[in-house]
Each structure stands twice: as structure tokens, then as C-alpha cells.
C-alpha positions in Angstrom: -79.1 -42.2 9.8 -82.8 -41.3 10.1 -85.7 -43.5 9.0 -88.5 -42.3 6.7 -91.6 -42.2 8.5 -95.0 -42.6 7.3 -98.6 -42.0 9.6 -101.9 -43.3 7.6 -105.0 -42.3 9.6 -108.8 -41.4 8.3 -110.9 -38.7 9.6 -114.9 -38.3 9.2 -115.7 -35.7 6.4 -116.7 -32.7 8.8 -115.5 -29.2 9.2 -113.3 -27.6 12.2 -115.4 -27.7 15.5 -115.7 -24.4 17.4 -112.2 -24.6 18.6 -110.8 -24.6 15.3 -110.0 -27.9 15.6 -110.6 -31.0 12.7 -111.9 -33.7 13.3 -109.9 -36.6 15.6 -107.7 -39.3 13.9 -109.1 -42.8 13.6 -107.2 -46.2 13.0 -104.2 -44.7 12.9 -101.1 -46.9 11.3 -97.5 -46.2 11.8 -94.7 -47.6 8.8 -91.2 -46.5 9.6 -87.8 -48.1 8.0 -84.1 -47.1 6.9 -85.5 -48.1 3.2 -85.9 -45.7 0.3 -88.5 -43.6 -1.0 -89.6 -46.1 -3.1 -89.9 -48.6 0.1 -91.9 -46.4 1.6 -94.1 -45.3 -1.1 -94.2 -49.1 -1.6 -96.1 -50.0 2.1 -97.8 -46.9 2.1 -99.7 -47.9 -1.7 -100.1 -51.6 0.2 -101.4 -49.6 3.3 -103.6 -47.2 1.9 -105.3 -50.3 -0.7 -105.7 -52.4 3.2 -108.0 -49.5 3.7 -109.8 -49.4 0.5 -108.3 -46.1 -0.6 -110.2 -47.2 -3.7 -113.7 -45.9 -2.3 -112.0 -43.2 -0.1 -114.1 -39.9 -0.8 -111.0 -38.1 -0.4 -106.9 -38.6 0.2 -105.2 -35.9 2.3 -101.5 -36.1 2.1 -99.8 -33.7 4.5 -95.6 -33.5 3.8 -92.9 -31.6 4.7 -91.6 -30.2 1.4 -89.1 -33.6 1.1 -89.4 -33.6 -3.3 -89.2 -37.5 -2.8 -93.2 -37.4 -0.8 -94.6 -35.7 -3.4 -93.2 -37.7 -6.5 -93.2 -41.6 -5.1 -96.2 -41.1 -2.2 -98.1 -39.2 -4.5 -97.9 -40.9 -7.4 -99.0 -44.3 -5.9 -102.7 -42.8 -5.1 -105.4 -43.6 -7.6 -106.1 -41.5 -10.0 -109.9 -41.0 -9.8 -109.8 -40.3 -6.0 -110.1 -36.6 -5.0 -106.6 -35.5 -3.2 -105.4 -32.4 -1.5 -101.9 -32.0 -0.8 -100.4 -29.4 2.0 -97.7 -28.4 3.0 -97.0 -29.0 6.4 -97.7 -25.8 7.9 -94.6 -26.4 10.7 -91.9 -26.7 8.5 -93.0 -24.0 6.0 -92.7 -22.1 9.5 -89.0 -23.0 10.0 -88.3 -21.5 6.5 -90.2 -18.3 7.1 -87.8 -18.2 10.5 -85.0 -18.8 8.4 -86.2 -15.4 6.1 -87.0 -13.1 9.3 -83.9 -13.9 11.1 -85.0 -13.1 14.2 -87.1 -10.4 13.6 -90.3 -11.7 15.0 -92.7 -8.6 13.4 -91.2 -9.8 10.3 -92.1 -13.2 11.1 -95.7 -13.2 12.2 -96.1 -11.1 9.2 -94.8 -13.4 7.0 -96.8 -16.8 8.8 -100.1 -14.3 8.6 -99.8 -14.1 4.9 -98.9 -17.7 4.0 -101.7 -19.1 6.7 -104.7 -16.9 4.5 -103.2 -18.1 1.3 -102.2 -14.8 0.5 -98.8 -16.5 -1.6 -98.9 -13.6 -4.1 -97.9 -10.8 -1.2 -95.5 -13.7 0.3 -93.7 -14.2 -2.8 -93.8 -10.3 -3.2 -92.1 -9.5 0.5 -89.5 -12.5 0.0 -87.7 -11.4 -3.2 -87.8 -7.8 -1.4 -86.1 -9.2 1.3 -83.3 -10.7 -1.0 -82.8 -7.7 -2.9 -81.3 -6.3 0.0 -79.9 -9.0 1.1 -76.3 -9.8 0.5 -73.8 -13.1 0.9 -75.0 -16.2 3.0 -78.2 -13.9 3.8 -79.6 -13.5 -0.1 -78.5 -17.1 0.1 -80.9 -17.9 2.3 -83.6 -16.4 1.3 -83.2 -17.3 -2.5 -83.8 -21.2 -0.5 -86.8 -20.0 1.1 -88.3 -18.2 -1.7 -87.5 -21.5 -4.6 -89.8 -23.2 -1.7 -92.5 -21.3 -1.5 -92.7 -21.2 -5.2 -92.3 -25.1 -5.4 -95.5 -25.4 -2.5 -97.5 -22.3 -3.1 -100.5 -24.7 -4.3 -100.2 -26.3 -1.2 -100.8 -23.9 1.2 -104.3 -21.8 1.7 -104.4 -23.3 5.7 -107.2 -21.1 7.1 -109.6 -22.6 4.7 -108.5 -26.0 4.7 -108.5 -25.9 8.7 -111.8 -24.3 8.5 -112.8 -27.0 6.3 -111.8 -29.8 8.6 -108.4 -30.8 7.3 -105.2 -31.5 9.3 -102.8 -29.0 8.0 -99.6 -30.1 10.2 -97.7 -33.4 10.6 -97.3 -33.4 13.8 -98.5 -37.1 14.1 -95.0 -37.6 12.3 -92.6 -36.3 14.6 -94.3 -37.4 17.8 -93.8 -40.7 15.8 -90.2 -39.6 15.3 -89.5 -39.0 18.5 -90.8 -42.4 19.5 -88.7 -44.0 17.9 -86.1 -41.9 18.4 -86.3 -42.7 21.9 -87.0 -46.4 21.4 -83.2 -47.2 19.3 -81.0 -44.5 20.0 -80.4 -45.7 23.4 -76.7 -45.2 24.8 -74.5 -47.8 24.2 -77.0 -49.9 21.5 -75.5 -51.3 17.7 -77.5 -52.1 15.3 -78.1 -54.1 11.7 -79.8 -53.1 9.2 -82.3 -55.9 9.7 -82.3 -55.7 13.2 -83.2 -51.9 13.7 -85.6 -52.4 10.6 -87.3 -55.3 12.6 -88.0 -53.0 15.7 -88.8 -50.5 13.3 -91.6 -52.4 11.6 
């Protein structure tokens, strides 16, 4: 069993420095439980109203494709505050792996396309790739192609990096792995209220 994760953090409203980079995290929070989507969408609304989202200029909500983030997180934000939602740009790579199994031309050319934004030509190459594709192979790429469609409005990473925005959750899984460390220790049982009380 895995717990749902959450990492809230605010930024400064400045582009990418000369290293491409945006700018650092600030008072960054961590909510992590074996509750459901609406749990977590729950703390993350009573998290994100701590910090005033009310006045925020902007909410930046970076997720890895999981339909549940997008429905529950989402929909908790105010309405009248700006948002821009991405797709984690390390997980849309795994699935473009997935498509150029193996090939790595294939695969750079692929990640080249969907970093510019470029989701038209993506698409285009994708359902090429099915068509000659047969068994468990069009299988997989008919996956990989519903999710691009699904997240295409989420993509467009060169700009939004140039712009200053974190495109990748990797605050997330170093969080995961945290934790990861912390209770799957050999030989430890757990509750469900006890591993959600070292959790918290």
C-alpha cells in the first residue's frame, strides 16, 4: 500500500535564471496519508487556505497524470485565482519510453516534441507508431497516446520553464522516498492509525 502524497510550496513570481532554473521553493509543507483522494484534497484545500491561497496571484498544480489530482485537488482551488496545471514532465517521460521501446532516437525525438509544445506532431507520430504496431505493442501505445490526449493542455514545458515554473514533481518522490525509507523498515507492522500518525 502506498500513501498519497502531497508537497505545497510558493515561489516568487520571476522567470528562469540563466541556468534555466525557476525560482527556489519557499515554506515548503509536506501532507502524506493512506486516506483517499478526497482526504487529501481535503488537507490540501485546509493547507492551501493556511496560506491565503485566497490572495495568491497564481496556483501552480504540477501532477502526474493520476485522474483523481486533477478532479478532487483541482476542484478545491478558488475559482477566481489564476491556475496552471502541468503535467509532470517525468512521468509523461516514462510513457514516451514505454512508446520508443528502447529506441532512444525515437525517444529524444519524441521528449523534443512534447518539451516545445509541439502536441500536434506528438499525437501525429504516436498513432503512426500504433498503426504498425500489433498485439501487446499497439496496446501500448493506444495507453500512451489516450494520455497524451487527456494532458496535451498541460504540457508546453519550454515556455512555462522559461517563464519561471516548476514543471516536474520531483519534490514528490524525494518525499516518497522519505517516507519510504522511514516505514518500510524490515521487520516493522503497522495500523492504520499508527503508520498514518508517523505519516502526518
Amino acid at each position: 500500500r502506498e500513501p498519497r502524497t502531497a508537497v505545497v510550496f510558493e515561489t516568487t513570481c520571476e522567470v528562469a535564471d540563466e541556468q534555466g532554473q525557476p525560482p527556489p521553493r519557499q515554506g515548503v509543507s509536506v501532507l502524506a496519508t493512506l486516506g483517499n483522494c478526497q482526504t487529501v484534497a481535503a488537507w490540501v484545500t485546509a493547507e492551501l487556505e493556511r496560506r491565503g491561497v485566497a490572495e495568491a496571484a497564481e496556483v501552480v498544480l504540477v501532477g502526474d497524470g493520476a485522474p483523481w489530482i486533477w478532479e478532487h485537488v483541482a476542484g478545491a482551488l478558488p475559482l477566481w485565482v489564476r491556475r496552471t496545471e502541468t503535467l509532470d514532465w517525468y512521468h509523461l517521460c516514462e510513457h514516451l519510453a514505454q512508446a520508443a521501446d528502447g529506441h532512444k532516437d525515437l525517444l529524444e525525438q519524441l521528449k523534443e516534441r512534447a518539451w516545445v509544445g509541439d502536441t500536434n506532431l506528438l499525437l501525429a507520430q504516436l498513432r503512426a507508431l500504433r498503426e504498425a504496431a500489433g498485439g501487446e505493442r499497439r496496446k501500448v501505445l493506444s495507453n500512451v497516446l489516450k494520455y497524451v490526449l487527456e494532458h496535451r493542455r498541460r504540457m508546453a514545458y519550454q515556455n512555462k520553464r522559461a517563464d519561471g515554473y516548476h514543471v516536474g514533481s520531483g519534490s514528490v518522490e524525494s518525499v516518497c522516498r522519505q517516507l519510504g525509507n522511514r516505514v518500510k523498515a524490515g521487520g516493522t507492522n503497522w495500523t492504520a492509525p499508527g503508520i498514518n500518525a508517523v505519516l502526518h
